[in-house]
C-alpha positions in Angstrom: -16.5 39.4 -68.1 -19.6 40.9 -70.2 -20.6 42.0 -73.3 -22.1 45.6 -74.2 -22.4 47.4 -77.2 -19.9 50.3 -76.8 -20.0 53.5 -79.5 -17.0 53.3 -81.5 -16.3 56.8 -83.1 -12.9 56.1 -84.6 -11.4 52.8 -84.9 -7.7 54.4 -85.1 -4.4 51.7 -84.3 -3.9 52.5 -80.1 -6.3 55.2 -80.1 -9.7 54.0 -80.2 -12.1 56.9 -79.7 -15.4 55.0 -78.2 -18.2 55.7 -75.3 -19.2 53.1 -72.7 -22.4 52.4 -72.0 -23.5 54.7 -69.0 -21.1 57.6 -70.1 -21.2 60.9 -71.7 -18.5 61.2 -73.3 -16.2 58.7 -75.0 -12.8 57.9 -74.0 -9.5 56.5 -75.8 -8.6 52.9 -75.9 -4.4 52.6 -75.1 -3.7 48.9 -76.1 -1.4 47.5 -73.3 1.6 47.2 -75.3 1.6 50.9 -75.9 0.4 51.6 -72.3 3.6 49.7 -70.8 6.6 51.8 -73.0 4.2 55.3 -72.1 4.9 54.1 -68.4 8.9 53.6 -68.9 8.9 56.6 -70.5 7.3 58.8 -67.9 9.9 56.8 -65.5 12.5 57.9 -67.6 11.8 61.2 -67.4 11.6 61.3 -64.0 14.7 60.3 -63.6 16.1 62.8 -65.9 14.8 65.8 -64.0 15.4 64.4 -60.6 14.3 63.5 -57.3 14.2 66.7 -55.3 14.4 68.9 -58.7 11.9 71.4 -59.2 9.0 70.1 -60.8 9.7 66.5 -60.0 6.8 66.3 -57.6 4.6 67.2 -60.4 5.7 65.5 -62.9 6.0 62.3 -61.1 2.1 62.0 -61.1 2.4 61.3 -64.5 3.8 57.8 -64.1 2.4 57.3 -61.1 -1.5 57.6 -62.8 0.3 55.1 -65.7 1.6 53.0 -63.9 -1.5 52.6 -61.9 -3.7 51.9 -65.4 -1.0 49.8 -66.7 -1.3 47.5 -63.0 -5.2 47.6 -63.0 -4.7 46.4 -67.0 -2.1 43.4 -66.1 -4.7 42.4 -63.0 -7.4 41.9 -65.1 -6.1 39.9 -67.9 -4.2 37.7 -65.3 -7.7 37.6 -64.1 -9.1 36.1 -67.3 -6.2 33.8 -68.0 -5.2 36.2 -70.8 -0.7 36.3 -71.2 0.6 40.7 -71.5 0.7 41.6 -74.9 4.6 42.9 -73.8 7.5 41.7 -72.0 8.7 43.3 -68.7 12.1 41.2 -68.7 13.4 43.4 -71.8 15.5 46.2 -71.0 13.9 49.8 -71.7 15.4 51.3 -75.2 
């Protein structure tokens, strides 16, 4: 882990608008307990439209690019020793 001084440019609840050192433009913090229901939900519509439905193949890249934020997110803090801000055992509502 390090420490840089990031530009913050809005300090909104789960959408923290803020540049990283090195980059032009800023991006949006998701907090991981936000990130995890946006990845259920993406695999919820999936489901909804169906495998082989037209349009699933697109819209499947949705959860897929989640999901594979959400993973790099959970790696990291297991990393650092840090516990998931969410529980995966609970059923999706």
């Amino acid at each position: 882990m390090r420490s840089e001084d990031v530009a913050i440019f809005s300090d909104m609840t789960n959408a923290a608008v803020m540049r990283h050192p090195g980059r032009k433009f800023p991006g949006i913090l998701i907090q991981g307990d936000t990130l995890y229901p946006l990845c259920r939900e993406a695999d919820a519509a999936c489901e909804k439209v169906g495998r082989g439905r037209p349009g699933y193949e697109d819209l499947n890249d949705l959860p897929n690019a989640l999901w594979f934020y959400l993973n790099h997110y959970k790696s990291t803090l297991h990393e650092h020793g840090i516990g998931l801000p969410f529980s995966e055992d609970r059923p999706f509502e």
